[in-house]
PADOMAR-587629 format. One record per atom (N, C-alpha, C): x, y, z; atom name. Coordinates in Angstrom, 3 decimals, always signed. Example, Ala and Ser with C-alpha at 12.3 -4.5 7.8 and 13.67 -1.06 7.14 Angstrom:
2
<palum x="+13.190" y="-5.690" z="+7.800" atome="N"/>
<palum x="+12.300" y="-4.500" z="+7.800" atome="CA"/>
<palum x="+13.200" y="-3.300" z="+7.800" atome="C"/>
<palum x="+12.850" y="-2.250" z="+7.080" atome="N"/>
<palum x="+13.670" y="-1.060" z="+7.140" atome="CA"/>
<palum x="+12.900" y="+0.030" z="+7.870" atome="C"/>
This chain:
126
<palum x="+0.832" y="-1.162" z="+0.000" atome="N"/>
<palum x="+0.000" y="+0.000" z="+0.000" atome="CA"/>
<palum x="+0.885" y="+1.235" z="+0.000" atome="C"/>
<palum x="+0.530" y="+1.944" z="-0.841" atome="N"/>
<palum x="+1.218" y="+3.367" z="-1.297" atome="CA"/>
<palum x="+1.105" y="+5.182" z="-0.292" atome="C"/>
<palum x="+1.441" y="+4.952" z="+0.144" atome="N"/>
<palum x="+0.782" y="+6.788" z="+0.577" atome="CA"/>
<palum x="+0.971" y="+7.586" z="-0.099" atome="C"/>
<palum x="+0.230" y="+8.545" z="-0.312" atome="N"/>
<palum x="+0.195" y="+9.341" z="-0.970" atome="CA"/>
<palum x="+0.796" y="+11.092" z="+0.349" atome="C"/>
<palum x="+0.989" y="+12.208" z="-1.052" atome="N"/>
<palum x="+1.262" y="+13.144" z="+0.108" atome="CA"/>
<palum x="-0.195" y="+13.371" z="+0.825" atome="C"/>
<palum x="-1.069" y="+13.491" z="+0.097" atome="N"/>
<palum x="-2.125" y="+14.109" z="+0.633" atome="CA"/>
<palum x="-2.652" y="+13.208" z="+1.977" atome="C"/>
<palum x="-2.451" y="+11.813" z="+1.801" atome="N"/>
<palum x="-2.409" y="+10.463" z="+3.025" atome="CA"/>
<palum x="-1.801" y="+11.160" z="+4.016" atome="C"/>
<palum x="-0.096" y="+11.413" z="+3.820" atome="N"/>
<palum x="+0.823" y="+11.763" z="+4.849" atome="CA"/>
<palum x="+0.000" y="+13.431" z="+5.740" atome="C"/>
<palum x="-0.049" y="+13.941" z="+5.159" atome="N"/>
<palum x="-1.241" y="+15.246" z="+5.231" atome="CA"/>
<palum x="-2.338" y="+15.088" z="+6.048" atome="C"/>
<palum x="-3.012" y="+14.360" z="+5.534" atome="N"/>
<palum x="-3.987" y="+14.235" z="+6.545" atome="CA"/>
<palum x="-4.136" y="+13.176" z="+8.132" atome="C"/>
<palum x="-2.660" y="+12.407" z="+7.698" atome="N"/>
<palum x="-2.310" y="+11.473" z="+8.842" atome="CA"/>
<palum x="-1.662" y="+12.701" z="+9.739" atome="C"/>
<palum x="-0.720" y="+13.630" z="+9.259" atome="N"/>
<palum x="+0.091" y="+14.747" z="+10.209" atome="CA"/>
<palum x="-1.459" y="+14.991" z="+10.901" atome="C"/>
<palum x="-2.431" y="+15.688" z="+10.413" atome="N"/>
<palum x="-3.307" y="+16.744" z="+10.706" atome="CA"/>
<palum x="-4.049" y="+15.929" z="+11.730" atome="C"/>
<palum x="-4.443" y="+14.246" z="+11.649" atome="N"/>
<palum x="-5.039" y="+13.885" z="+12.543" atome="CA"/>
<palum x="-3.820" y="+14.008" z="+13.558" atome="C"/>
<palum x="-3.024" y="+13.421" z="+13.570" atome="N"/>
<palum x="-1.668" y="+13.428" z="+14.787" atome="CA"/>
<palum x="-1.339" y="+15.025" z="+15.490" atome="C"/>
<palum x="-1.489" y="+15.644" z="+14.886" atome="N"/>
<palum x="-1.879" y="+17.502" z="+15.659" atome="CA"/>
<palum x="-3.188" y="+17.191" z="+16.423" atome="C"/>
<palum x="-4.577" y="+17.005" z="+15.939" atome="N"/>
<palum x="-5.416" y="+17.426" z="+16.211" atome="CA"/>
<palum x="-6.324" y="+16.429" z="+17.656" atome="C"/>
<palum x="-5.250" y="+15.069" z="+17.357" atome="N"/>
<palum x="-5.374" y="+14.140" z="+18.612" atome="CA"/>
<palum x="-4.290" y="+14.854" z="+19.508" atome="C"/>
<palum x="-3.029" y="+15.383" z="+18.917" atome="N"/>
<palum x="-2.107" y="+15.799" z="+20.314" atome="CA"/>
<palum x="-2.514" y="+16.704" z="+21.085" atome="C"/>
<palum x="-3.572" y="+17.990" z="+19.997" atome="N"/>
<palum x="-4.292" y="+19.172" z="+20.610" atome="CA"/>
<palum x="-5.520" y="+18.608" z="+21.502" atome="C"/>
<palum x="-6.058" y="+17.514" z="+21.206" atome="N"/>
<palum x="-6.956" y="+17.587" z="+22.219" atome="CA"/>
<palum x="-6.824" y="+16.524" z="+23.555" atome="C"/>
<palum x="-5.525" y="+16.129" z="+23.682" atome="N"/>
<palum x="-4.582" y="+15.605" z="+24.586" atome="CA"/>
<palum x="-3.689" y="+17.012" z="+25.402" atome="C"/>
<palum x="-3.219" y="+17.747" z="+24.822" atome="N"/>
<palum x="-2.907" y="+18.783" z="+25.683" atome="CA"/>
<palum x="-3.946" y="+19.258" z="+26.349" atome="C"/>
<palum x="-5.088" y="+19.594" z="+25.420" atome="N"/>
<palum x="-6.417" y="+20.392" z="+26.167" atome="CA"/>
<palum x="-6.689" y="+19.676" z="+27.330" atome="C"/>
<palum x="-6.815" y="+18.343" z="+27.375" atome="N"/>
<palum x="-7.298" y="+17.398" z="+28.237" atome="CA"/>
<palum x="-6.555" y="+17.232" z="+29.570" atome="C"/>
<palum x="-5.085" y="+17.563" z="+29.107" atome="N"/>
<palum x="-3.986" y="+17.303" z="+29.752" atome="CA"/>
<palum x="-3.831" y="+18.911" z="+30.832" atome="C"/>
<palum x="-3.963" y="+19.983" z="+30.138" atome="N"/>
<palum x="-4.318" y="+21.480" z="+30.586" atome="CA"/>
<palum x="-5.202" y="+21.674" z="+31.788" atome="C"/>
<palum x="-6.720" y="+20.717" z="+31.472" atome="N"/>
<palum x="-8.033" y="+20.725" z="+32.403" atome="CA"/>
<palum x="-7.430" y="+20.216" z="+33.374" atome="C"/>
<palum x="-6.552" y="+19.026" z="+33.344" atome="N"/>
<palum x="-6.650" y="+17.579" z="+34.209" atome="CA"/>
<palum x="-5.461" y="+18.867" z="+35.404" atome="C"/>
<palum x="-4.953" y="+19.377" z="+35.200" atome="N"/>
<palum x="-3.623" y="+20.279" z="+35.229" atome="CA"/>
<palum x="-4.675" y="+21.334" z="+36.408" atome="C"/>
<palum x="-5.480" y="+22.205" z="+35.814" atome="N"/>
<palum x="-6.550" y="+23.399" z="+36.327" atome="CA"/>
<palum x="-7.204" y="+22.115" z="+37.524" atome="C"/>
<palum x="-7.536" y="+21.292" z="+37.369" atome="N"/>
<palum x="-8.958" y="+20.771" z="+38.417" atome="CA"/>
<palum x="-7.810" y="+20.136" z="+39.358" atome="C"/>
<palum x="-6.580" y="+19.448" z="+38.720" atome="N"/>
<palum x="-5.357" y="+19.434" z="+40.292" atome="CA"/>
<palum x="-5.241" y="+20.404" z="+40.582" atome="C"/>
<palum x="-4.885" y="+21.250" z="+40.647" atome="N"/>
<palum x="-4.571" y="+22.779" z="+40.859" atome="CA"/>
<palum x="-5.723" y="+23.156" z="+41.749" atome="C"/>
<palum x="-7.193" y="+23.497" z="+40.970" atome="N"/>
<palum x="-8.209" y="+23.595" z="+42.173" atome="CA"/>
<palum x="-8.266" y="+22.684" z="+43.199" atome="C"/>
<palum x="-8.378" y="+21.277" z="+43.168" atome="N"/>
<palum x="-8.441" y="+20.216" z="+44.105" atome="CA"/>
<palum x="-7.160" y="+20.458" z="+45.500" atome="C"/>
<palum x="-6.029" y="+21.066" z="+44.856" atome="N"/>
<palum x="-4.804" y="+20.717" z="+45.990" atome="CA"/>
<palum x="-5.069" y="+22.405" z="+46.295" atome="C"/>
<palum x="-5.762" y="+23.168" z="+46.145" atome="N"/>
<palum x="-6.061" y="+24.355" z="+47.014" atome="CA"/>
<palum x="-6.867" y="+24.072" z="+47.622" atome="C"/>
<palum x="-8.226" y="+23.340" z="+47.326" atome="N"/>
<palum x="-9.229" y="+23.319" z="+48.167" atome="CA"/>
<palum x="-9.186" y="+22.181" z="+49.356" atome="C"/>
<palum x="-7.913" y="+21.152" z="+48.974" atome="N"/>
<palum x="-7.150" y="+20.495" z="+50.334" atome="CA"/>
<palum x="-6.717" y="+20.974" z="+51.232" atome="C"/>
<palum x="-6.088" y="+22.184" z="+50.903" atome="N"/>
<palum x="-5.058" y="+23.176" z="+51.738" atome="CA"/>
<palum x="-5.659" y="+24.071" z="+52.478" atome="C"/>
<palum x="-6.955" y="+24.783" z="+51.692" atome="N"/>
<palum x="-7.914" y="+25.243" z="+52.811" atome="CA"/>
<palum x="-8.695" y="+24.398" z="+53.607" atome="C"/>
<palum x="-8.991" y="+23.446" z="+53.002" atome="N"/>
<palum x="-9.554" y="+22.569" z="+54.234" atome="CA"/>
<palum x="-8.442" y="+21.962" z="+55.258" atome="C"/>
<palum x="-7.339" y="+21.838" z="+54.537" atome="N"/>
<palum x="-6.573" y="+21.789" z="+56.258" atome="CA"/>
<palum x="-6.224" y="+22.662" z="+56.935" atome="C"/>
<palum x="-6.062" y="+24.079" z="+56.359" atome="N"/>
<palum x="-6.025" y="+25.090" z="+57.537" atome="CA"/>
<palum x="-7.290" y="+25.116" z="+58.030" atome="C"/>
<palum x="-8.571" y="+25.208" z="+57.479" atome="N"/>
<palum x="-9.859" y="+25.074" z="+58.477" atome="CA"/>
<palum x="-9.486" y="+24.099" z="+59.714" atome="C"/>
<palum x="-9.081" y="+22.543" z="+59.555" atome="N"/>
<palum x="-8.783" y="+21.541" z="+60.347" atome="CA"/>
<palum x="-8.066" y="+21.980" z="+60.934" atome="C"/>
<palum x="-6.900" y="+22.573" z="+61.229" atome="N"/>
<palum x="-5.726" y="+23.064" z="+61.734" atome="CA"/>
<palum x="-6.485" y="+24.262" z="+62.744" atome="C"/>
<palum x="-7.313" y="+25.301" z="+62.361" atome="N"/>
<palum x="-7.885" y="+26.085" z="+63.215" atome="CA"/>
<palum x="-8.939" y="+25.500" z="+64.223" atome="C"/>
<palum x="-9.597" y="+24.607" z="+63.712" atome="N"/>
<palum x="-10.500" y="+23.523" z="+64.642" atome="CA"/>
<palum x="-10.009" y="+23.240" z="+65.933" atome="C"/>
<palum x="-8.962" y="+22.761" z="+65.564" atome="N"/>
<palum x="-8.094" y="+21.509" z="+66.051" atome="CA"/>
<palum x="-6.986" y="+22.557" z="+67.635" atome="C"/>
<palum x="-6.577" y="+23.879" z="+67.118" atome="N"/>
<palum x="-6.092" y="+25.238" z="+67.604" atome="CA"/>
<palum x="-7.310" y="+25.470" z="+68.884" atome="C"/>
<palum x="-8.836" y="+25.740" z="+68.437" atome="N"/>
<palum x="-9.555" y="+26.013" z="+68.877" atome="CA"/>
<palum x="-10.186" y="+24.961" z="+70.045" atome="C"/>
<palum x="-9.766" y="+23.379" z="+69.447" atome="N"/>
<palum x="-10.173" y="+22.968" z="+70.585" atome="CA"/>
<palum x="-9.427" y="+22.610" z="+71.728" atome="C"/>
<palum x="-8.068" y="+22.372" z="+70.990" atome="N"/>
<palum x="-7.077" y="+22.421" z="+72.367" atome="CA"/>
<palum x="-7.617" y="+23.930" z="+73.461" atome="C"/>
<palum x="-7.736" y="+24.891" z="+72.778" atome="N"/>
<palum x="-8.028" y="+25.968" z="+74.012" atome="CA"/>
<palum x="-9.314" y="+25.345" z="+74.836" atome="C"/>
<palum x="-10.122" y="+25.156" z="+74.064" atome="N"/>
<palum x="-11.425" y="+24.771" z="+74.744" atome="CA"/>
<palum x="-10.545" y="+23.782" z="+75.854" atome="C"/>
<palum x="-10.250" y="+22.478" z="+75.680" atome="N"/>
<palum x="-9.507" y="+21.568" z="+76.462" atome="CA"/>
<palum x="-8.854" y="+22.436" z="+77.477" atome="C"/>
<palum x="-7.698" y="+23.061" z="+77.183" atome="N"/>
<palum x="-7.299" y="+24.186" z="+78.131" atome="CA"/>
<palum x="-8.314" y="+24.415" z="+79.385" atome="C"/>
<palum x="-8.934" y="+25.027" z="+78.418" atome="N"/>
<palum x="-9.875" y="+25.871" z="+79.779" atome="CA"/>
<palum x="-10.794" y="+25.074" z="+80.438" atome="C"/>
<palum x="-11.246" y="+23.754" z="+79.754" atome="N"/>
<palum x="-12.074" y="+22.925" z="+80.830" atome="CA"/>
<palum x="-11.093" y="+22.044" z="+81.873" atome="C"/>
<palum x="-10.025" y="+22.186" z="+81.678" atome="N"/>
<palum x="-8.753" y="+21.609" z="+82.486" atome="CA"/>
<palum x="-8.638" y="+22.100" z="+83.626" atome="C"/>
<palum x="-8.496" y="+23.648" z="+83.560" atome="N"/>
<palum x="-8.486" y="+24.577" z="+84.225" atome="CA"/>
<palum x="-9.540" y="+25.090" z="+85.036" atome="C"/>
<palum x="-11.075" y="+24.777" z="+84.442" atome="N"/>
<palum x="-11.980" y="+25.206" z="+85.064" atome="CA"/>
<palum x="-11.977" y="+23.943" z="+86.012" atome="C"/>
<palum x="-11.556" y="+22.954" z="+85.988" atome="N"/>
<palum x="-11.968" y="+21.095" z="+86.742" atome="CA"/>
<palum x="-11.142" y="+21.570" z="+87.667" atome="C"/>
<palum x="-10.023" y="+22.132" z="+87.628" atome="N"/>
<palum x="-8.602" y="+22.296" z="+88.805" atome="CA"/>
<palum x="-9.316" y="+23.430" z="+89.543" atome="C"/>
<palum x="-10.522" y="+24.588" z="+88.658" atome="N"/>
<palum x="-10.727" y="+25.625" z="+89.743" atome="CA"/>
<palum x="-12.083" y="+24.506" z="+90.905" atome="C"/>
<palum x="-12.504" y="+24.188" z="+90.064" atome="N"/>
<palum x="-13.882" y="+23.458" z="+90.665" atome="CA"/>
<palum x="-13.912" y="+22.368" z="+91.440" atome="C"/>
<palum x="-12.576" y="+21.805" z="+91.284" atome="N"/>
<palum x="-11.682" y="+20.690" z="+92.836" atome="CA"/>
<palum x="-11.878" y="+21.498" z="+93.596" atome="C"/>
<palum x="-10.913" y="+22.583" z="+93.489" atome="N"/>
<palum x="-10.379" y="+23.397" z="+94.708" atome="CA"/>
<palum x="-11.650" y="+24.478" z="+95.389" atome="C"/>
<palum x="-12.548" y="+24.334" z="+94.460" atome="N"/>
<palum x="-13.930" y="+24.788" z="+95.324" atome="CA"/>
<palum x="-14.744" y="+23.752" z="+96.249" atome="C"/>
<palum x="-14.487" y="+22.750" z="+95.515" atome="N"/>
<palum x="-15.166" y="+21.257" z="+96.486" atome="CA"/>
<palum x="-14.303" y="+20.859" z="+97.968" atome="C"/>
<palum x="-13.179" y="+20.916" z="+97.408" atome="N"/>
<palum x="-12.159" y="+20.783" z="+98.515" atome="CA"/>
<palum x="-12.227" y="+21.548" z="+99.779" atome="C"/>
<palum x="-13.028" y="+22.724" z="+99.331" atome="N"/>
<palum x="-12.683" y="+23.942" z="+100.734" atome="CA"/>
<palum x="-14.130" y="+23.894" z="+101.057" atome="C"/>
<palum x="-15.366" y="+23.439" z="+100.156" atome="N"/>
<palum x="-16.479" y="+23.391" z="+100.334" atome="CA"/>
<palum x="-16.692" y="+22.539" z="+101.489" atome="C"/>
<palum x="-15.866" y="+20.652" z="+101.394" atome="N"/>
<palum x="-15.733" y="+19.758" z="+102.034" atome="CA"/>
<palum x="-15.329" y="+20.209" z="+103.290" atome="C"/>
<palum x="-14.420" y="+20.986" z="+103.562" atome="N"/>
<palum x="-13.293" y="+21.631" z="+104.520" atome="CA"/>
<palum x="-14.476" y="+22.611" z="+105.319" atome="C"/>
<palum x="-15.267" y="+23.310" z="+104.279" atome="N"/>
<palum x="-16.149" y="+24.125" z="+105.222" atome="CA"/>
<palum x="-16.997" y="+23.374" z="+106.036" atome="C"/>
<palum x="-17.365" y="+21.968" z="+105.354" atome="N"/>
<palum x="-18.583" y="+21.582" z="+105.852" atome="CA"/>
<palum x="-18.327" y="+20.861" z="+107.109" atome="C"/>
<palum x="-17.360" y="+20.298" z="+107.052" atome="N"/>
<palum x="-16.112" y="+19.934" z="+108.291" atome="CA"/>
<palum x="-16.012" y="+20.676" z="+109.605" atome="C"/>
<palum x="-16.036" y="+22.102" z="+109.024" atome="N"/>
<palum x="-15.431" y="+23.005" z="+110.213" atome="CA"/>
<palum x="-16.879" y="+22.956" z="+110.572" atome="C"/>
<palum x="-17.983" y="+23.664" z="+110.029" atome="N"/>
<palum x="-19.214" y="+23.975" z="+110.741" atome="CA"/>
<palum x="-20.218" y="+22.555" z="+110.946" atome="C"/>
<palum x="-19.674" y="+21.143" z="+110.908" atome="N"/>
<palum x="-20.446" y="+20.232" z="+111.660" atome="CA"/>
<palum x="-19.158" y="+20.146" z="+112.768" atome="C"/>
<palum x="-18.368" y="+20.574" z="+112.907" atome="N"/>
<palum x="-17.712" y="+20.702" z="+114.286" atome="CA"/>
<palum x="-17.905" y="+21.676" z="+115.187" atome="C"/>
<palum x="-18.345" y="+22.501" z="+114.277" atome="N"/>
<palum x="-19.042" y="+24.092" z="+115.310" atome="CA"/>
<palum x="-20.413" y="+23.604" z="+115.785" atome="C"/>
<palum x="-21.219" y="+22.847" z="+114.914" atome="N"/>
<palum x="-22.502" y="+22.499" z="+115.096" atome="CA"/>
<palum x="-22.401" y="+21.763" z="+116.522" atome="C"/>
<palum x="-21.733" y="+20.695" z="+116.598" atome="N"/>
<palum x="-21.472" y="+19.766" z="+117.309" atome="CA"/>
<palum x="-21.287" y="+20.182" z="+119.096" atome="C"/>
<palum x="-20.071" y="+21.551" z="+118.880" atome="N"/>
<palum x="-19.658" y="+21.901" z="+120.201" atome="CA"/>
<palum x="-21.060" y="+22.868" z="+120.931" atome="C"/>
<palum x="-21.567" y="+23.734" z="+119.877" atome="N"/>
<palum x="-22.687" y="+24.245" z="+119.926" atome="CA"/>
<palum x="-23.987" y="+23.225" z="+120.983" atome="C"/>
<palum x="-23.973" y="+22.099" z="+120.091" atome="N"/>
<palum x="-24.901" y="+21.335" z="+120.250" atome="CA"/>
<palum x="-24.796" y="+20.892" z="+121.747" atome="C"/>
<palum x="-23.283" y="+20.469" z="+122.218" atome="N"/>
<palum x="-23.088" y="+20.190" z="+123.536" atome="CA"/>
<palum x="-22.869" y="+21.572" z="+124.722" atome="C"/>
<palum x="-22.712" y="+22.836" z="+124.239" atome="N"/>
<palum x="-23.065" y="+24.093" z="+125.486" atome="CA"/>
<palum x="-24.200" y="+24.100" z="+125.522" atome="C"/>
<palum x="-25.325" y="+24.165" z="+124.386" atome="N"/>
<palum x="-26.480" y="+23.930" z="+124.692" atome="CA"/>
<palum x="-27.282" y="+22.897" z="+125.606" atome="C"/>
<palum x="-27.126" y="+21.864" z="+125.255" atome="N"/>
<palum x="-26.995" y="+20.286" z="+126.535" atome="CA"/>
<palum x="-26.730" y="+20.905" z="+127.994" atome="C"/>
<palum x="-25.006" y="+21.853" z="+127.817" atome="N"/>
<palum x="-24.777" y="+21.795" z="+129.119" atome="CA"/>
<palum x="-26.010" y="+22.825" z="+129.711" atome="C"/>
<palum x="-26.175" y="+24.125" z="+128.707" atome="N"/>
<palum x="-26.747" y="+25.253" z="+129.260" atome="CA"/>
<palum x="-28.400" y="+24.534" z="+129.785" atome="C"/>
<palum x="-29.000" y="+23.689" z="+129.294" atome="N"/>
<palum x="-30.241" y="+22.770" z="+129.425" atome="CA"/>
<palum x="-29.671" y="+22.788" z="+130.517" atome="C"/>
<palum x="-29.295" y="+21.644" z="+130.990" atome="N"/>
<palum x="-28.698" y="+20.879" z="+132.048" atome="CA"/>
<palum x="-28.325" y="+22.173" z="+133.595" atome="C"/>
<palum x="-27.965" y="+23.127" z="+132.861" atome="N"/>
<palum x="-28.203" y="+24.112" z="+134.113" atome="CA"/>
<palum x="-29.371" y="+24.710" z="+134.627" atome="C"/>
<palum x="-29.844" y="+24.883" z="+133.249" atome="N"/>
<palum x="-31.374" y="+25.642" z="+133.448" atome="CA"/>
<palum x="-32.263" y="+24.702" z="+134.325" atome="C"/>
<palum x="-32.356" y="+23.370" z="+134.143" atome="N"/>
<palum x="-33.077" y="+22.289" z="+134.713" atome="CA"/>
<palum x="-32.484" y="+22.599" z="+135.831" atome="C"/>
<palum x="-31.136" y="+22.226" z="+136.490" atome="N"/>
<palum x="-30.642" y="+22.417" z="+138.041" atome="CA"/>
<palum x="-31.003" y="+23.920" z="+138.091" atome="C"/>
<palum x="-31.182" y="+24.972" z="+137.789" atome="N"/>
<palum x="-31.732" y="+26.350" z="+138.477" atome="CA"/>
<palum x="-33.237" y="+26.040" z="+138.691" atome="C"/>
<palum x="-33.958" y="+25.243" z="+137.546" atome="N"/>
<palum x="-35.132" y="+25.042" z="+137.692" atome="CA"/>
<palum x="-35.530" y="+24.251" z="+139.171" atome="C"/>
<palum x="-34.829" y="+23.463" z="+139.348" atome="N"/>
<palum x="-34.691" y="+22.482" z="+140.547" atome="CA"/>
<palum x="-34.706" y="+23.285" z="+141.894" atome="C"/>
<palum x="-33.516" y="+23.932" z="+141.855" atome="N"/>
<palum x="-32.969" y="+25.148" z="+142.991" atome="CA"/>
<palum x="-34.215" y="+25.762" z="+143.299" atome="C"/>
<palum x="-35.020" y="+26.840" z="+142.028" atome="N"/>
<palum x="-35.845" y="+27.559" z="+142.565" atome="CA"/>
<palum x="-37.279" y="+27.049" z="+143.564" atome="C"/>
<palum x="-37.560" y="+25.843" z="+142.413" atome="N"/>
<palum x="-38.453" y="+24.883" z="+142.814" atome="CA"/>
<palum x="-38.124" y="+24.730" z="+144.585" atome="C"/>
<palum x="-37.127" y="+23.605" z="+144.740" atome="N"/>
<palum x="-36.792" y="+23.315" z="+146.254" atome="CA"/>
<palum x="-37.149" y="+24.548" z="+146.779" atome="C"/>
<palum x="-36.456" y="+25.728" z="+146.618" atome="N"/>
<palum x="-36.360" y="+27.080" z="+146.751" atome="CA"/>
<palum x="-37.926" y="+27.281" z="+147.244" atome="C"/>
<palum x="-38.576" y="+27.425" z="+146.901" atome="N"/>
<palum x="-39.900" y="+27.785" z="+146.929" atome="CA"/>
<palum x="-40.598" y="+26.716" z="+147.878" atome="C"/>
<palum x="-40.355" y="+25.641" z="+147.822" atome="N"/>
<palum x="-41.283" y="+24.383" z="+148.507" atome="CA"/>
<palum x="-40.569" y="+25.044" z="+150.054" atome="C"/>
<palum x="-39.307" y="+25.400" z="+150.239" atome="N"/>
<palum x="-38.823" y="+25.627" z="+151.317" atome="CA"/>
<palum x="-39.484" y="+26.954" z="+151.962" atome="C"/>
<palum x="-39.467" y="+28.050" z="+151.652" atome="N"/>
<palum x="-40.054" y="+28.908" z="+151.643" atome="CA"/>
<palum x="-41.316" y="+28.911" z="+151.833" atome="C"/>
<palum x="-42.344" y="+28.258" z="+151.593" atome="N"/>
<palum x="-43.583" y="+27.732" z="+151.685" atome="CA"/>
<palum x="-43.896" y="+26.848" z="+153.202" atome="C"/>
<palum x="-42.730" y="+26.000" z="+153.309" atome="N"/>
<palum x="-42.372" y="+25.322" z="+154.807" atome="CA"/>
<palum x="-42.279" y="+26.189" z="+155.570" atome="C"/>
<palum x="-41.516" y="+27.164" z="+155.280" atome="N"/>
<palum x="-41.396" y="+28.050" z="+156.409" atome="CA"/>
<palum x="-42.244" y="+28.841" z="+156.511" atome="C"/>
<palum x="-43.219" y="+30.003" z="+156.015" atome="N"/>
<palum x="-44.481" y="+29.972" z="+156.212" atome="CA"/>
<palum x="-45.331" y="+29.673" z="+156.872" atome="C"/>
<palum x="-45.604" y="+28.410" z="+156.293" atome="N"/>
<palum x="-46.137" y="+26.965" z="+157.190" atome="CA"/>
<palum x="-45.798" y="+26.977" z="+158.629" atome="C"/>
<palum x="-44.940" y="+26.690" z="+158.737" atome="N"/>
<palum x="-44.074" y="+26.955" z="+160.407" atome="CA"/>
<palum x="-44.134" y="+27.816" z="+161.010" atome="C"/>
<palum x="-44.059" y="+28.929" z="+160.536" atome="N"/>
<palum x="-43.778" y="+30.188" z="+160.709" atome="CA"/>
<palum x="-45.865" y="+30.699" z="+161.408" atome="C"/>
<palum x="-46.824" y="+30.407" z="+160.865" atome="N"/>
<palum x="-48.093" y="+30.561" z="+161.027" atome="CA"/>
<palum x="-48.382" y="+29.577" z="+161.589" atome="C"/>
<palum x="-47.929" y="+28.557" z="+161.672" atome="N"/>
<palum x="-48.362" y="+27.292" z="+163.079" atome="CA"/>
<palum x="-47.635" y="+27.262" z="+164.369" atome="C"/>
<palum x="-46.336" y="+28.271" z="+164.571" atome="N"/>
<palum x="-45.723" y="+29.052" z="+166.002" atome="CA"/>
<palum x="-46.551" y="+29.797" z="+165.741" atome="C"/>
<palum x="-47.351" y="+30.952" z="+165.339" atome="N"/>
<palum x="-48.033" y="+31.581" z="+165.788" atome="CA"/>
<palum x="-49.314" y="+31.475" z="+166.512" atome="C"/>
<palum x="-49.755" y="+30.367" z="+166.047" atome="N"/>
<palum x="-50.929" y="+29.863" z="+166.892" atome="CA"/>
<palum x="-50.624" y="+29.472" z="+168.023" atome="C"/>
């Protein structure tokens, strides 16, 4: 089989016109990597600021747990001191009872005696 020029011609022109639409193809494929590995890169700095943002968060709930021990701790400590205040309280009161009853006693006798004598006192007179 013979070629002709006009063969060779139109074999060049297809071989351009497949390489042109292999570059074109090759150009796009080129633009949409290009968009794709930017829109990776902002999404990992988004991730990267996330990630920034939640370590602080972590931070501060770390910090708020260490403030909120040390409020329980002294809370515990308070509640400590004033069921020991309660307690001593509880026993002056007992004692202060315990006196009031013996004054109660005293006056009582006190009076029954006083009443005896009276008594005595208006039966020498007769």
């Amino acid at each position: 089989m013979i070629l002709l020029h006009s063969d060779y011609v139109y074999i060049y022109l297809l071989q351009e016109g497949i390489q042109k639409a292999l570059d074109e193809q090759m150009d796009t494929l080129v633009l949409k990597l290009q968009q794709f590995e930017l829109e990776m890169e902002q999404m990992w700095k988004e991730l990267e600021t996330k990630l920034e943002s939640l370590k602080e968060k972590e931070n501060t709930m770390e910090i708020k747990e260490k403030r909120l021990e040390k409020e329980k701790e002294q809370l515990l400590a308070d509640r400590d001191s004033l069921e020991t205040e309660i307690s001593q309280q509880e026993l002056r009161i007992c004692q202060k009872t315990e006196n009031l009853k013996l004054t109660q006693d005293e006056r009582s006798e006190h009076s029954r005696l006083q009443l005896e004598l009276k008594q005595e006192i208006e039966h020498s007179r007769m």
